[in-house]
C-alpha positions in Angstrom: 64.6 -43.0 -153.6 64.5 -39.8 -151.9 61.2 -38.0 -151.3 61.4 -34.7 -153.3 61.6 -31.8 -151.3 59.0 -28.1 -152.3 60.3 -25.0 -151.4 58.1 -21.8 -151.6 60.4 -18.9 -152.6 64.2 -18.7 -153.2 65.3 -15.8 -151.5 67.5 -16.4 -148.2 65.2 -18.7 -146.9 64.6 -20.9 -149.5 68.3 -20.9 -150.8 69.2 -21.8 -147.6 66.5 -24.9 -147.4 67.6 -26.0 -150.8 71.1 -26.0 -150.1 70.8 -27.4 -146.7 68.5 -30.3 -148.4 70.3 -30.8 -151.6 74.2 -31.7 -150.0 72.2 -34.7 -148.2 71.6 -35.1 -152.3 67.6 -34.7 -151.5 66.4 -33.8 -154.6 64.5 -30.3 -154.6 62.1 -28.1 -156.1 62.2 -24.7 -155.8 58.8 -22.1 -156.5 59.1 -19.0 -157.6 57.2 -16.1 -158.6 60.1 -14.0 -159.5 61.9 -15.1 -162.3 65.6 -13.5 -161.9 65.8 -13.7 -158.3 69.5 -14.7 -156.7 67.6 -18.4 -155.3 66.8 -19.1 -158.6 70.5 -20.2 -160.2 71.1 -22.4 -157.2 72.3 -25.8 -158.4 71.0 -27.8 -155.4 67.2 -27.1 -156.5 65.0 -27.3 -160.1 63.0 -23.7 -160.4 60.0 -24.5 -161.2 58.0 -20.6 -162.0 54.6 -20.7 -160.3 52.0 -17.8 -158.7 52.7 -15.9 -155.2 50.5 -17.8 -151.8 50.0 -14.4 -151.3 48.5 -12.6 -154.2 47.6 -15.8 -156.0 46.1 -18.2 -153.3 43.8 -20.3 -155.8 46.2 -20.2 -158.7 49.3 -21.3 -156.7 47.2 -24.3 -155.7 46.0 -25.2 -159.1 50.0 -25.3 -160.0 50.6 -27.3 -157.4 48.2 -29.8 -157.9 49.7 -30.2 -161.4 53.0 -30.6 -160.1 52.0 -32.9 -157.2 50.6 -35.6 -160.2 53.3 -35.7 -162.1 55.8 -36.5 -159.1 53.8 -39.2 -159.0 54.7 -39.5 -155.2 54.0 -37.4 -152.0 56.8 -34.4 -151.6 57.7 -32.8 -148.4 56.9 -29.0 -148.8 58.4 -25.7 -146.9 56.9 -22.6 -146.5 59.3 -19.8 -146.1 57.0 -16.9 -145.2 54.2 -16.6 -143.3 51.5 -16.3 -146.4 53.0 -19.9 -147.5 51.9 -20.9 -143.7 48.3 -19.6 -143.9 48.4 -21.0 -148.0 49.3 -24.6 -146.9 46.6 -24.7 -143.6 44.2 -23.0 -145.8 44.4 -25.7 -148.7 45.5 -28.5 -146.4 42.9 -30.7 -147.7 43.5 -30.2 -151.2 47.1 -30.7 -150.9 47.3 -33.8 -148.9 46.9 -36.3 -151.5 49.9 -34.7 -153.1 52.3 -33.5 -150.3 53.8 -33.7 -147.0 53.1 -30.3 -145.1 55.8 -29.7 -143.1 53.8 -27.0 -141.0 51.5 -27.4 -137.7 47.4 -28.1 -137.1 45.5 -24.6 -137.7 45.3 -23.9 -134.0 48.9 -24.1 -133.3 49.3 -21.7 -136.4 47.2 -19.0 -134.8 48.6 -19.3 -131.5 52.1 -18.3 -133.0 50.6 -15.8 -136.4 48.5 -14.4 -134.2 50.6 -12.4 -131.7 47.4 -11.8 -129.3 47.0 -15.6 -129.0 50.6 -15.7 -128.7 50.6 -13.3 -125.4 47.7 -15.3 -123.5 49.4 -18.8 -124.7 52.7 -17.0 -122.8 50.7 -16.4 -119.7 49.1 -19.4 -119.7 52.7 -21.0 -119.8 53.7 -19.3 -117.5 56.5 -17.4 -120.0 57.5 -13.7 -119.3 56.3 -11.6 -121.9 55.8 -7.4 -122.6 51.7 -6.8 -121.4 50.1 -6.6 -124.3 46.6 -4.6 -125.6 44.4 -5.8 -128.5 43.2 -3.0 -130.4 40.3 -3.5 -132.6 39.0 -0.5 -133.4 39.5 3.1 -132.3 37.3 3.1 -128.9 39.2 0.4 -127.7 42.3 2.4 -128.4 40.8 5.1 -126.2 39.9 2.7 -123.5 43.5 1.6 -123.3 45.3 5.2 -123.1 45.2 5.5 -119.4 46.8 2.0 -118.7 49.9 2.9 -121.5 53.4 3.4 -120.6 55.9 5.2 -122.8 57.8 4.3 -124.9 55.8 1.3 -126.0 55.3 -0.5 -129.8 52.6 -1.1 -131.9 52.5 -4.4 -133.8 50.0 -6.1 -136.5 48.0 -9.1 -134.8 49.1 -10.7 -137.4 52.9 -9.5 -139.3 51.1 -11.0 -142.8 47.9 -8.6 -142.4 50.1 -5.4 -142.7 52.0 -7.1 -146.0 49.0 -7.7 -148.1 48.6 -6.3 -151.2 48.2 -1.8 -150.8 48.7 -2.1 -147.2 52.5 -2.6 -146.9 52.5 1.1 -147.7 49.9 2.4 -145.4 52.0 1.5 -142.8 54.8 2.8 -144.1 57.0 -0.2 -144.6 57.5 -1.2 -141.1 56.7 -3.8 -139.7 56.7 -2.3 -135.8 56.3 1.1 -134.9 58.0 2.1 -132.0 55.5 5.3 -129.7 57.1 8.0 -127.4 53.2 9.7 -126.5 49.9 9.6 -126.7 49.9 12.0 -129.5 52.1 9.9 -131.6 50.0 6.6 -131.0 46.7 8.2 -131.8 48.2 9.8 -135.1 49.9 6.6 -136.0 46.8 4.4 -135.4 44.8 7.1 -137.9 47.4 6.1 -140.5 47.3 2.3 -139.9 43.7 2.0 -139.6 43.3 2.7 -142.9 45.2 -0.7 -143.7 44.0 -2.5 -140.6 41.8 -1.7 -138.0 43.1 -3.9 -135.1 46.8 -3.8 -133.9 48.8 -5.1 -131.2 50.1 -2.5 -128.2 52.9 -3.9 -126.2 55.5 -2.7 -123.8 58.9 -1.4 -125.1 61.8 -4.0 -123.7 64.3 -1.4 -123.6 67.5 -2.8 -124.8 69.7 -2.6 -128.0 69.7 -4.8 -131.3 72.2 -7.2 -129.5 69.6 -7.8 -126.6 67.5 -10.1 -129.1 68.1 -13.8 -128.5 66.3 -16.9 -130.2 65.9 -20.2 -129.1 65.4 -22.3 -132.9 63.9 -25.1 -132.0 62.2 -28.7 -133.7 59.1 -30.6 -132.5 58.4 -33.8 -133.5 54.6 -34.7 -134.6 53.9 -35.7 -131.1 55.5 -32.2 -129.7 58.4 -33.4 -127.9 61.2 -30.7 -128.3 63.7 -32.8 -130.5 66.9 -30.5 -130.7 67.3 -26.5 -130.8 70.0 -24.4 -131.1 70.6 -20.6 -129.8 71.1 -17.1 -131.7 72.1 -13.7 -131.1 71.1 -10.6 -133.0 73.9 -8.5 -133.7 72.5 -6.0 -136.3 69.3 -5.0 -137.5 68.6 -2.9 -140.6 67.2 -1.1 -139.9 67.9 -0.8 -136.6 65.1 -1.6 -133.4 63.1 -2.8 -135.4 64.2 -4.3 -138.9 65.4 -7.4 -140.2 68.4 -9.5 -138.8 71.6 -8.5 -141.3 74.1 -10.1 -138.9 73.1 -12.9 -136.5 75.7 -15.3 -134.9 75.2 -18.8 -133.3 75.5 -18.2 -129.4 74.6 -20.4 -126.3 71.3 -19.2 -123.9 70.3 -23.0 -123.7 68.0 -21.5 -120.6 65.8 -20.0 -123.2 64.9 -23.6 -124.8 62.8 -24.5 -121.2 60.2 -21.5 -121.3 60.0 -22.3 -125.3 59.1 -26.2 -124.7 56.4 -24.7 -122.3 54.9 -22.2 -124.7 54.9 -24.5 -127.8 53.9 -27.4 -125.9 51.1 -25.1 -124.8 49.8 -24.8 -128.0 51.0 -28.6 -129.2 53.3 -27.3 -131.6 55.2 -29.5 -134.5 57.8 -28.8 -136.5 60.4 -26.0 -136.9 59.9 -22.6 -134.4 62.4 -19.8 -133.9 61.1 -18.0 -130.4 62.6 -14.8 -130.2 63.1 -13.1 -126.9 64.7 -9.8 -125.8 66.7 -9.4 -122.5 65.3 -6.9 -120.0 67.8 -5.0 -117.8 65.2 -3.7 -115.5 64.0 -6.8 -114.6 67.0 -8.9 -115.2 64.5 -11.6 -117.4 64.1 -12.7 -120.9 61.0 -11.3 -122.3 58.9 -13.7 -124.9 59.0 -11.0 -128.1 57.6 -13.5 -131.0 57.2 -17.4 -132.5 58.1 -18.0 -136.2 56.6 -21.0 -137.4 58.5 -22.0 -139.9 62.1 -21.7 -141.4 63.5 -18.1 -141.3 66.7 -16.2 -143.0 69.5 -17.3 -140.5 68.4 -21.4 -140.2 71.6 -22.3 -141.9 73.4 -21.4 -138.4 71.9 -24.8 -137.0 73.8 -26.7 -139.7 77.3 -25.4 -138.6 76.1 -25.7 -134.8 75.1 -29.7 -135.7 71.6 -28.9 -135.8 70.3 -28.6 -139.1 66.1 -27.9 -138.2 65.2 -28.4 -141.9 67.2 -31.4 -142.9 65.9 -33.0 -139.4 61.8 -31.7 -140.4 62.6 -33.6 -143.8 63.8 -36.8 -142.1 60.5 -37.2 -140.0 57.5 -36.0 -142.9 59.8 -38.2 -145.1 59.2 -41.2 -142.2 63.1 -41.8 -142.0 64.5 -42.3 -138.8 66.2 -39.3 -136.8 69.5 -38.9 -135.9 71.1 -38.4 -132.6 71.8 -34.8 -132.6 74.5 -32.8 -130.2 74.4 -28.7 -130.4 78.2 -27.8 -130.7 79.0 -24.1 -129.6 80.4 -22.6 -132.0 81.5 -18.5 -132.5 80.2 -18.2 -136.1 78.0 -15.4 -137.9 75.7 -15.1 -140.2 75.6 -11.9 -142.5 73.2 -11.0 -144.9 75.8 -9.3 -148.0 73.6 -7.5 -149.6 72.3 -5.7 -146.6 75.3 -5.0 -145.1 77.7 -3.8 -148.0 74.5 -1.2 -148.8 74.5 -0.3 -145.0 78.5 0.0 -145.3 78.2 2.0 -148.3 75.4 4.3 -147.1 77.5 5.2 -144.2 80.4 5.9 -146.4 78.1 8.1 -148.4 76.9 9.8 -145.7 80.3 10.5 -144.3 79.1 9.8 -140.6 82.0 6.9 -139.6 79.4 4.2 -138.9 81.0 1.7 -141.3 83.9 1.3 -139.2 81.6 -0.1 -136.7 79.6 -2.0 -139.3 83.0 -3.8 -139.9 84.0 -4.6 -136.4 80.8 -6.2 -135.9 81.3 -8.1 -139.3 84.0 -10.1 -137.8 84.9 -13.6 -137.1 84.2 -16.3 -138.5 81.2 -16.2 -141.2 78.4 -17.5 -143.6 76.3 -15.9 -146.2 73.1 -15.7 -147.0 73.6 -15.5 -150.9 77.5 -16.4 -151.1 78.8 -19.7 -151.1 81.8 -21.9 -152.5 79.9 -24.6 -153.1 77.1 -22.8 -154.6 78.6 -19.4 -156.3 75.9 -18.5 -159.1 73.3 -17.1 -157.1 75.8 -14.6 -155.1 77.1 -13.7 -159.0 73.9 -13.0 -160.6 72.9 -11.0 -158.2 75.9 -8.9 -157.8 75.9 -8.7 -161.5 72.0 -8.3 -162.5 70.8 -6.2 -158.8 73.8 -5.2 -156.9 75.7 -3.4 -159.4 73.4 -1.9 -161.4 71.8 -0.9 -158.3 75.1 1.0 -157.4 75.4 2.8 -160.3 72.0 4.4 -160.5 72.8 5.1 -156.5 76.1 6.7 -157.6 74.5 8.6 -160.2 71.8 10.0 -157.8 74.8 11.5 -155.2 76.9 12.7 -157.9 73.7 14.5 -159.6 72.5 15.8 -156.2 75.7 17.3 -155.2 76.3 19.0 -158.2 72.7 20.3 -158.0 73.5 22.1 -154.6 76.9 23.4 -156.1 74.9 25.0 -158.9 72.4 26.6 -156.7 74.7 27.8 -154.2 75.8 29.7 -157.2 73.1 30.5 -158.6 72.4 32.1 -155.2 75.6 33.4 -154.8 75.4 34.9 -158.4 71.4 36.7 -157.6 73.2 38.3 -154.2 76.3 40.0 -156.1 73.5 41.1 -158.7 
């Protein structure tokens, strides 16, 4: 019998985990805190409703623990965000007994969450990375000024410190903030202090979206780099510095070296995606980041022949690995619901960028949400977010426009007067 497989979250991630798990007929689990989510109606995973790591640390392991006694056996668990990393190393004790944790020892966690420790483990490795300041508070801010360059970014320490609960807003929803003066920088840092205190100051890579490059790799529990994969950013939303909404499966196989050296560095297990960002001036990959765990465009690896997740089951389940051999392959991955709202805003906005948005759409592709195999979740959202989402958007441009046509004449009508 198969060890059951614990997924925290259904959205991309998750969906992807539990699809790429459940056509190997694993049976799987799936947690989630929001009950009409898309990964919810996926027929390759049980939903079982249970608190957020994030919000509800203590009550999310008490529900666990109930679950993990009446499996009756030990399940293989997946984070999918980087609170469900620091949930599982937090409780690690607690949740033993119960479950595999398919996630690294607490120091190779912070050398990866922890984008300070990520810098020094670069240098230390030898790996080419942006210079870097730590921030901690405002004199040290101060100190740094006369060693900046501009344009440069400011980062968390930590991406889950600016996501907790209040301070996703203090920041104003981003998750980097790119600085073109001094100005700037000190009245950004007055806003984000207010959240968190201590921030990251690195070096702009200059470059666009497509100059982003990830080397997805697997460690086994001893660290040796089992198999990896390569990606290539093709569209952010938004763009510099958002979320990937089209990604596609590339080969930069000379980015998987200075990544074995880094995460062996730290003695990494288990799945990373190491994101770099090719530097024109200097004609070098610069390190940008290191994922520690699943992220939205894993799936890639299974059409590539190198499925991370199915291979990170195999070993916490103790069944042998397969020989695995990275096919190159010219397919993308493309987040729907991102990209026809992007399409659509463009069309909106009357500005022509949707014909680009297309062209770089094309080829061959898979979905986030949308799959033959597994159609519900792609139809429930369209039907119960999507659509309704539309209309209200719809109604909002119809009722704006005719608000400037009426005053326009309203204003028309006081001149004549």
């Amino acid at each position: 019998m198969h060890a059951t497989a614990i997924v925290m979250n259904m959205f991309y991630t998750g969906l992807g985990i539990a699809r790429s798990l459940g056509e190997h007929g694993i049976p799987v689990i799936g947690l989630t805190a929001k009950p009409g989510i898309y990964g919810n109606y996926t027929r390759y995973a049980k939903i079982v409703v249970s608190p957020d790591s994030r919000d509800q640390p203590e009550a999310l392991l008490n529900r666990l623990m109930e679950l993990g006694k009446e499996l009756g056996h030990r399940a293989v668990i997946f984070p999918t965000r980087d609170d469900d990393v620091i949930f599982l190393d937090r409780y690690r004790k607690e949740l033993s007994p119960y479950f595999i944790l398919t996630v690294p020892e607490s120091a190779a966690i912070q050398g990866c969450l922890d984008k300070w420790e990520t810098y020094l483990a670069a240098r230390k490795a030898n790996v080419q990375t942006p210079r870097c300041w730590l921030i901690e508070n405002e004199n040290d801010l101060r100190q740094a000024l006369p060693n900046l360059v501009y344009p440069c970014v400011v980062k968390p320490v930590a991406a889950y410190h600016w996501r907790k609960s209040g301070h996703w807003a203090l920041v104003g929803g981003r998750k980097a903030i790119g600085i073109h003066s001094e100005e700037e920088l000190l009245s950004e840092y007055k806003a984000i202090s207010r959240a968190d205190t201590r921030m990251l100051v690195q070096e702009l890579v200059a470059g666009d979206d497509q100059c982003l490059v990830i080397a997805a790799c697997y460690f086994d529990r001893q660290s040796n780099f089992v198999a990896g994969f390569n990606l290539q950013k093709v569209l952010q939303v938004p763009q510099g510095f958002g979320t990937g909404c089209i990604v596609q499966a590339t080969n930069r196989a000379e980015l998987f070296e200075p990544a074995i050296r880094l995460l062996q560095e730290i003695r990494y297990t288990g799945i990373a995606e190491v994101e770099y960002k090719w530097d024109a001036t200097t004609r070098q990959y610069q390190l940008i980041e290191v994922n520690p765990r699943p992220w939205d465009q894993h799936r890639l690896g299974r059409v590539c022949g190198v499925d991370l997740v199915y291979l990170a089951y195999l070993e916490h389940a103790g069944l042998p690995l397969p020989v695995t051999t990275c096919r190159e392959r010219s397919v993308k991955w493309v987040a729907e619901d991102g990209f026809i709202t992007a399409v659509l805003q463009s069309i909106w906005r009357r500005d022509g960028s949707f014909r680009r948005l297309l062209r770089l759409a094309r080829g061959s592709r898979t979905y986030a949400i949308w799959s033959w195999r597994d159609p519900l979740p792609f139809l429930v959202y369209m039907s119960t977010r999507f659509v309704p989402a539309l209309v209200a958007d719809g109604f909002r441009l119809v009722w704006s426009r005719l608000s400037s046509k009426l005053w326009r004449r309203n204003k028309s009508l006081v001149y004549e007067g």
